[in-house]
N, C-alpha and C positions, 0 to 999 in steps of 0.2 A: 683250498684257497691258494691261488698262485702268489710267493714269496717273490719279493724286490730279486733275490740273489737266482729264483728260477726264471725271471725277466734276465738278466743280465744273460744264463747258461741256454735258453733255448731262443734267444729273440738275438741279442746283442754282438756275443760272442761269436755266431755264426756270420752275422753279417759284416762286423769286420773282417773277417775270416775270407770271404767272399770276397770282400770289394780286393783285400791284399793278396790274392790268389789273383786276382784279374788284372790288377796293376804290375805284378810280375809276368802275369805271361805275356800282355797284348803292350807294355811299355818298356820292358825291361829284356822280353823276347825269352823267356825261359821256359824251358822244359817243363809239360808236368810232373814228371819223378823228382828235378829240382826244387820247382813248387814245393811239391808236399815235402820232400825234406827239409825245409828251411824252414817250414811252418810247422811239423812235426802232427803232419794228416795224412792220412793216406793217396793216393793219385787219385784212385777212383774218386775221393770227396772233391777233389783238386776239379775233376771233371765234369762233377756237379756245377761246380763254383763256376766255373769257366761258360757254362750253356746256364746260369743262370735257374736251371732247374731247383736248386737248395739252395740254403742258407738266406742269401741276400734278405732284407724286409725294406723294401722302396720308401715305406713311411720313416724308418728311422734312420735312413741318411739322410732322410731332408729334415727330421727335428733332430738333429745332432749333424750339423757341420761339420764339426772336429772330427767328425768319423773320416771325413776323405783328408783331413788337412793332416791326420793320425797316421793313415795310410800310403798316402806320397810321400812323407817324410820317413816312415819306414820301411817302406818299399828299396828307398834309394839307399837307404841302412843295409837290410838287408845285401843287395845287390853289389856293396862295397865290401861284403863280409862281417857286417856287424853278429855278435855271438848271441848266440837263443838267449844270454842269462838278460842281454837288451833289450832284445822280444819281449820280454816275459815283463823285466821291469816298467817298458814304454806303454802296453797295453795295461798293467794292472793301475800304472797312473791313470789312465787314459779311462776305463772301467772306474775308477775311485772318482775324478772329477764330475760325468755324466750322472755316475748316480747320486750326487750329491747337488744336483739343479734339482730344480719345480719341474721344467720340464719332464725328466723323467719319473718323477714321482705323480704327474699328471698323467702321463703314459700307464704308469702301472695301476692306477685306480683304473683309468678306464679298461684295459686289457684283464682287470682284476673282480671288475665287477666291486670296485669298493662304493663306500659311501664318501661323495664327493667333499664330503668336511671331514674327512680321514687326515688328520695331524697327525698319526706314527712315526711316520720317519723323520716328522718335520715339527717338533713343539713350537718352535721357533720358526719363526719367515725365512724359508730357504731363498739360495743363490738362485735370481730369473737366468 
């Protein structure tokens, strides 16, 4: 059974990963060795990101907004010199707000193959 927290490591985290590897190279004009250094990936992943081959999931930047409004705003962090421990901070808000909608707790049923009146995460009426 696919876990909310293996949603987040093979779906989520790679696609911010992507969208913020692309907003540094094609807006902000940087290198991919800069890329992956700042985001603490390899180049090669950098060069997935960039052709679009890995990471990216099209469905989940369109039900999660916040993913690109997450991403320009740190992008331009980053490019200012902001330090990894703000990375680290920005995304794991950013990761705690998402999974804590319907939205993605609807996502994860159906990617999960749950039963569609699965209250787990949610005893309570989650945030729409």
């Amino acid at each position: 059974m696919l876990q909310p927290f293996e949603v987040v490591t093979a779906k989520l985290l790679p696609t911010i990963r992507s969208r913020l590897a692309q907003v540094l190279l094609e807006e902000y004009h940087m290198r991919q060795v800069d890329v992956a250094r700042h985001l603490g990936i390899t180049q090669a992943a950098v060069s997935h990101y960039k052709t679009a081959s890995r990471g990216i999931d099209p469905e989940l930047v369109k039900l999660f907004p916040e993913i690109d409004a997450y991403v320009r705003d740190m992008a331009g962090k980053i490019a200012d010199g902001a330090p990894r421990t703000e990375q680290v901070l920005g995304l794991n808000n950013l990761v705690d707000r998402l999974m804590n909608t319907q939205r993605f707790c609807e996502y994860h049923k159906r990617i999960a193959a749950l039963d569609p009146g699965c209250n787990i995460c949610f005893p309570m009426p989650p945030k729409p």
